[in-house]
Each structure stands twice: as C-alpha cells, then as structure tokens.
C-alpha positions in Angstrom: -10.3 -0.4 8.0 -13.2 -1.4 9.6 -12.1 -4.1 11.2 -9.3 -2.3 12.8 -11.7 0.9 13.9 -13.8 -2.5 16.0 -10.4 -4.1 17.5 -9.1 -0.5 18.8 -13.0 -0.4 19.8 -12.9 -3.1 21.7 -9.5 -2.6 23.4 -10.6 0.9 24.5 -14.0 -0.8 26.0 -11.6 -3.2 27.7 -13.1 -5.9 25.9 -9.7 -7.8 25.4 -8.6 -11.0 24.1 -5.6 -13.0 25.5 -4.5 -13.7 21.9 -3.9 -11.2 18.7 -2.6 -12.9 15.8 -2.0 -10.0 13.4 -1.1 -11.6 9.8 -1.1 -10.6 6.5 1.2 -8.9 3.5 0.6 -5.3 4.2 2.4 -4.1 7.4 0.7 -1.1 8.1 -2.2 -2.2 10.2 -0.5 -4.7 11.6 1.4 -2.2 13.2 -1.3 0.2 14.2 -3.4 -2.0 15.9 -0.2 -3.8 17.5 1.3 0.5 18.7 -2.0 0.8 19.9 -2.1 -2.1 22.1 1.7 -1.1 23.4 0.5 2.2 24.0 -3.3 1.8 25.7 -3.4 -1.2 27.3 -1.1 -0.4 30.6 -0.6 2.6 32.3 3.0 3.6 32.2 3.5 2.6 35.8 2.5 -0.9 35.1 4.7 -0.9 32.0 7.6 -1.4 33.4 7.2 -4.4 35.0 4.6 -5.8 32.4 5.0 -5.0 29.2 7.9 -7.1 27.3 8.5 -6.8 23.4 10.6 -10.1 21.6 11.8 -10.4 18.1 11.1 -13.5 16.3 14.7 -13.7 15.3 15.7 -14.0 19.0 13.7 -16.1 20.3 12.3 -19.8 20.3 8.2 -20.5 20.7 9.2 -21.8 24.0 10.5 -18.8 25.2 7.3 -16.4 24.0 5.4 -19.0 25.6 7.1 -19.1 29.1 6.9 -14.9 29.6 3.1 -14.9 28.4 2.6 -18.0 31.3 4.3 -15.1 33.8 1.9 -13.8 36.1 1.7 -9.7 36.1 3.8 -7.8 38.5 1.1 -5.7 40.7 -0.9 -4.9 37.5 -4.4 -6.5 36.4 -2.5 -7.4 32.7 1.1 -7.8 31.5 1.3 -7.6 27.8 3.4 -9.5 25.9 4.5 -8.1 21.9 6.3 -10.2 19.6 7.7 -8.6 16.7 8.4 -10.1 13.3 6.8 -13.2 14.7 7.1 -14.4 10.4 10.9 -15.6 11.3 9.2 -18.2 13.7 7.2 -19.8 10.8 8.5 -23.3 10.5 7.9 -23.2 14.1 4.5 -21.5 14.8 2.7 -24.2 14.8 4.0 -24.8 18.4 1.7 -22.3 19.9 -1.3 -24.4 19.7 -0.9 -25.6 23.0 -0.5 -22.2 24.8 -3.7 -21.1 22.5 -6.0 -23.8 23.4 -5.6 -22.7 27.2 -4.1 -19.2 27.2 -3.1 -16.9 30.4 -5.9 -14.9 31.2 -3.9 -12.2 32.3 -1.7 -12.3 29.3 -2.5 -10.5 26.3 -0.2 -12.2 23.7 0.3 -10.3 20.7 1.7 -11.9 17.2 2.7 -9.9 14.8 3.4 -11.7 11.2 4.1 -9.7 8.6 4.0 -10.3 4.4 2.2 -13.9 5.7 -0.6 -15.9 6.5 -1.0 -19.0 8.6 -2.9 -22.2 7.2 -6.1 -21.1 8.1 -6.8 -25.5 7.8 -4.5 -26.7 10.8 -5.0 -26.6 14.8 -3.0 -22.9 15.5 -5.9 -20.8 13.1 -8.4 -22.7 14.6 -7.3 -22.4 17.8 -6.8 -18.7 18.1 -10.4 -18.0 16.1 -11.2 -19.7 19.1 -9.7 -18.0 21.9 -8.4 -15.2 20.5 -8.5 -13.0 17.6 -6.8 -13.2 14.0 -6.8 -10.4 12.1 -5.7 -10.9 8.1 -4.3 -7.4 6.6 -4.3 -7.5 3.1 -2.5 -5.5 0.6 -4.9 -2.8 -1.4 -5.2 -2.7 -5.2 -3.7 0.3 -6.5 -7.0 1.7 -7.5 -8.2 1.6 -3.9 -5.1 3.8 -2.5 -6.5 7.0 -3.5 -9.8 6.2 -1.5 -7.4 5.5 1.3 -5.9 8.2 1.2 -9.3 10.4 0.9 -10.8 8.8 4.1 -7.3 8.8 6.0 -7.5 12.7 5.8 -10.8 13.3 6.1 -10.7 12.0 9.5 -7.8 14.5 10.1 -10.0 16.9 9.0 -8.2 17.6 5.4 -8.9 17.0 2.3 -7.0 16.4 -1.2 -7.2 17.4 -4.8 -7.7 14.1 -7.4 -4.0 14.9 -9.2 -2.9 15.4 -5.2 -3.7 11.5 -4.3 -2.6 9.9 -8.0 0.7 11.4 -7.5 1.4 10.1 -4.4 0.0 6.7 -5.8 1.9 6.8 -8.7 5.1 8.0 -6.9 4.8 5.6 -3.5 2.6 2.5 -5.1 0.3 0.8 -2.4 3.2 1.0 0.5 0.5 2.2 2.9 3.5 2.9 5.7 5.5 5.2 3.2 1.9 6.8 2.1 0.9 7.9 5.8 4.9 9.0 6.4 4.2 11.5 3.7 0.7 12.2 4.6 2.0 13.7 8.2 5.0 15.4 7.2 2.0 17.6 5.1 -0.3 17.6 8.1 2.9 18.5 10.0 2.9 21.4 7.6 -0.6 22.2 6.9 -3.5 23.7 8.8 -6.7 21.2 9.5 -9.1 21.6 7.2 -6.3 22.5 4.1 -7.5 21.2 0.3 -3.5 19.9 -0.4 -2.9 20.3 -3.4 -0.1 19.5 -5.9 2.0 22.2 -5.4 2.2 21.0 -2.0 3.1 17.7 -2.7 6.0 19.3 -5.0 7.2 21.3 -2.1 7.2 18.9 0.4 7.1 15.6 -0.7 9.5 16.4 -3.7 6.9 14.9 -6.5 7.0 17.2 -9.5 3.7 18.3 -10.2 4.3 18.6 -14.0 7.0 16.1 -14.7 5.6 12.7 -13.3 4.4 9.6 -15.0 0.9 10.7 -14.1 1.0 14.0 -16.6 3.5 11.9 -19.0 0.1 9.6 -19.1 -1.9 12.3 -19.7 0.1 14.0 -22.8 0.5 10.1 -24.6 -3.3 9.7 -24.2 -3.5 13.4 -25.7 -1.0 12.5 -28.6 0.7 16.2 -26.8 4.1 15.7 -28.5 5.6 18.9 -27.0 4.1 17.8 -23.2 5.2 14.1 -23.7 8.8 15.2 -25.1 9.2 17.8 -22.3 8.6 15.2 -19.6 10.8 12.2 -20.9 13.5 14.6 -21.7 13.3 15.2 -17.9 12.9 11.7 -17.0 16.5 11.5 -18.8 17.7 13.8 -16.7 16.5 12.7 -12.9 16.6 8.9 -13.9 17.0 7.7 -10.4 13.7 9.3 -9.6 11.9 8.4 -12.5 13.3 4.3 -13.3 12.2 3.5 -16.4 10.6 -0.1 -15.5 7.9 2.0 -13.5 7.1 4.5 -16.5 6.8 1.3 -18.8 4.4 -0.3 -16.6 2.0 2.9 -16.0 1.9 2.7 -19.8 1.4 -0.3 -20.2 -1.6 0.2 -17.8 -2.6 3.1 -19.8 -3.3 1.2 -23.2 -4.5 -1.7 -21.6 -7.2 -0.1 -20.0 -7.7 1.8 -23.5 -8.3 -1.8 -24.8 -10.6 -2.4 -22.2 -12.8 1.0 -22.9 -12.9 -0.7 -26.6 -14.0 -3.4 -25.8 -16.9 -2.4 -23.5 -20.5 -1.5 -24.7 -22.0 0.7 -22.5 -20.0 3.9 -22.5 -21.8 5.7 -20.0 -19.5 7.3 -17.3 -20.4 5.0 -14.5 -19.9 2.4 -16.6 -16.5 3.4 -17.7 -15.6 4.1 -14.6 -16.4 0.8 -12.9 -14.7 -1.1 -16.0 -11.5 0.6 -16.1 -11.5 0.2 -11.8 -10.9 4.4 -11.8 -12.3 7.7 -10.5 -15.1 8.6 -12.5 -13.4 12.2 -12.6 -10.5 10.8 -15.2 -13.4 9.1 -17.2 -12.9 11.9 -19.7 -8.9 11.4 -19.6 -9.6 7.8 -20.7 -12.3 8.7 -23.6 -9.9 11.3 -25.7 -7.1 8.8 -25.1 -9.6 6.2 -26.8 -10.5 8.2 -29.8 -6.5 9.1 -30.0 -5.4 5.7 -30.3 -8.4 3.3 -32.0 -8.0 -0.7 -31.2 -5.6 -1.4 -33.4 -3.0 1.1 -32.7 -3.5 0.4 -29.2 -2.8 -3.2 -29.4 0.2 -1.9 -31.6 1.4 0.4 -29.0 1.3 -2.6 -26.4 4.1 -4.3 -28.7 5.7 -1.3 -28.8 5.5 -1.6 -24.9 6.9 -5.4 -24.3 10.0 -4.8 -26.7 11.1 -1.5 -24.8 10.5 -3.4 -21.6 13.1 -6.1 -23.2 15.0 -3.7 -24.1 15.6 -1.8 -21.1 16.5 -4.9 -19.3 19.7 -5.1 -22.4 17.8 -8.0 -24.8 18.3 -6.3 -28.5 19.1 -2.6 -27.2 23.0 -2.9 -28.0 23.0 -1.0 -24.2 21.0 1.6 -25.5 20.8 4.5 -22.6 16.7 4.2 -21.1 16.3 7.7 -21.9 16.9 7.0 -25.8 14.9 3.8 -25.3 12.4 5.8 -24.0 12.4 8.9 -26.2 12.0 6.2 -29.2 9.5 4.8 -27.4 7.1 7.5 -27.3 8.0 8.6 -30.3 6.2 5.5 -31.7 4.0 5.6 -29.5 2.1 9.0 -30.2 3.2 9.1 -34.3 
C-alpha cells in the first residue's frame, strides 16, 4: 500500500515515468494506480486528442508500440493505457525495444493482471531501468481485516472486529469485491460511523448470526443448540452458504487448534502471532482448545477430509450437503 501511496505521489509531483508495468495476481491496485493515471495525468481538454486505452486482446505489440511512438496533439503528454496487457504474454517480450529507448512524451501504461513477467530476461530489466514495475500481490487472508481497518480509517470510519471477519469470511481476499462493499456502506453511512454487524446484515446481506464465522465460534464452544441452529440454516440458503467453504473454515479452525497444542508459550501475544490472528479472538481459540484436546482435534480433522470427499459424491450415496453437514457436526462437537 505503500508503494502505491509513493507512485500516485509521484504522479501528482509530476515526477513521471514513460513506462508503468503494473503486474501481479491481485487486480485491485493494478487498477487504482492505472484510474489514477487515466484520470490526473491530462486535463480533459488534452484528453481527447491524447489519451488512447487498447485491450490486449485487440491488439498486437506492434500496434501499442506505434501509438506510444505518436507525438502528443498540442498537449505536453499523451498517455497511452493498455488493458489486460496478460493476453499479450507469449508476445511481451517484444517491448524490449520500445523500453530500452521509450517516447519521452509517452507515458505507456501496462496493465497485467493475475501475472508476473520473468523478472531474469531483457523486458524486466529494461523497464526497472527506464520505467517502473510495480508487482501487486494477493494478501493472506489474515491480512484482509487490517486492510480493511486502514482502508476506512482514511475515510474517516471505523469497524467492529466481527464487522471485518464477516466480510472476510463472506468475500475472501477479493480486494475489488471488498472495497465494492465497503462504499455501498460509506454510501450509506456518515464519516466517522463504528459499522457494525447489523450494518453489514442490512446492506451487504451477510447474516450477522448465521455465517460460518459464528458457526466457528459455537463448534469451538461445543454450543450444540447455536451450531445446530446455524447449519439447519445453512440447509436452507445453500447457495449462500456452499458447503466446500464451511468445510474449509473448519478445517482452518482445528488446524489452528493443533497449532495452539503444539506451541509452548501461551501468552496472548504469542498465541496471537502463531495462529497469524487478532489478538482479540485469542480467547475464542483458548476455550476451543480446552473443548477439543489433541487427539479429538486430530480426530475432528478426519472427520473433516471424509465430509469434504463426501460432498464432492465419493462414499455419500448422494447424500444432500445439509445431512452431510448436520452429521458432520454432529461428530464433530459429541
């Protein structure tokens, strides 16, 4: 994020590169910095004339390098975008040549999505060079929710803990469909709101009390009525709640209860840097572990792998998920 704050820096101080080779598996950024160039560069006058955005699956490396060679049309600048530059990859290796001895009045801007170039051969070297590559890489789950903290604060909000691990448990590490939801709720909220998880029920369309996140909760609790109450309405609203997803935060679950097991210093801080979570769900993690001692948990991971199998029709006779899942738990928290 960092990195990004200095480019859009830069740009602003008109300290500009001809080249921007954006790359990298998560999208978002890649976009940001490549709207922000498209939006700040030119004045809308010059725009017209100067600004030009391709599609990698439209044109040829030839072609992207012929309009960045144009000269501007009355304009210091003409900026040229290409979009989903990742369908040119057998082929973008023919850019060296532009790179090495780019159009000073060109800003050329790549934009390669889910991708990296080999950072070994001429093109890397020659836009480090000349240019600037920027590598935007995909977050670990367990450093969303500090995303999404820091996103806010600078939109002067703020968010309760269950707030951000519902939308991580309900939206992943999908950083685009993250900051969709994010502004329909600032679209909705007044700066400087605490959002909470009623209003991520009412406008997101998360439950706040039927979600993998509190079905987590009432395993590690052994809460037979909670965990029953939840699956029961898992059954119910399968298409929102896909059983593959609940089987893998439970899986996730036990296996960090393994890991608490297995580590020595149980001091929160510790905990909390072992098991790669918020130091506030430390106590979540330490009932769970005196609910389910080593060997049940290593149990309950079998119990884990053959629902998986069986939700995907190995052994399950085409059981329904919901009475796959209900047995599940069942075996799970007796």
């Amino acid at each position: 994020m960092s990195d990004v704050a200095k480019i859009v820096s830069d740009i602003e101080n008109r300290n500009i590169k001809p080249v921007y080779f954006l790359m990298g598996e998560e999208p978002y950024y890649i976009d940001k910095i490549s709207e922000f160039i498209e939006n700040n560069v030119l004045t809308e006058e010059e725009k017209g004339f100067n600004q030009m955005v391709l599609y990698g699956r439209d044109v040829t490396i030839e072609e992207i390098i012929d309009n960045a060679k144009r000269f501007p049309m009355m304009a210091e600048r003409q900026v040229v975008i290409v979009k989903e530059a990742q369908d040119l990859s057998r082929t973008i290796e023919k850019l060296v040549s532009y790179v090495e001895n780019p159009q000073p009045s060109t800003i050329l801007v790549i934009c390669y999505k889910y991708k990296t170039i080999d950072k070994r051969k001429k093109l890397y070297k020659a836009i480090q060079k000349n240019g600037l590559v920027y590598e935007s890489k995909k977050l670990y789950e367990n450093q969303v929710a500090d995303w999404i903290r820091r996103v806010l604060s600078g939109k002067k909000y703020q968010i309760e803990s269950k707030a951000t691990l519902m939308l991580v448990e309900f939206l992943g590490n999908n950083l685009s469909k993250i900051s969709n939801e994010l502004n329909k709720l600032m679209v909705v909220l007044p700066k400087n709101s605490v959002i909470t998880p009623k209003d991520i029920e009412e406008n997101i369309g998360i439950s706040k009390d039927y979600n993998n996140f509190e079905l987590r909760k009432a395993v590690g609790e052994r809460n037979v009525y909670k965990a029953n109450m939840i699956i029961n309405y898992f059954a119910q609203n399968q298409k929102a709640n896909p059983m593959v997803v609940t089987i893998s935060l439970l899986n996730s679950l036990f296996t960090q209860i393994l890991v608490y097991h297995s580590i020595k210093d149980k001091s929160k801080s510790s905990v909390a840097r072992a098991l790669k979570i918020n130091p506030f769900f430390v106590s979540d993690y330490i009932t769970a572990a005196k609910n389910y001692p080593m060997r049940k948990t290593s149990q309950v991971i079998a119990f884990l792998r053959e629902a998986d199998l069986k939700s995907k029709g190995v052994g399950a006779n085409a059981l329904p998920s919901g009475d796959i899942l209900k047995e599940l738990i069942f075996k799970i928290i007796h």
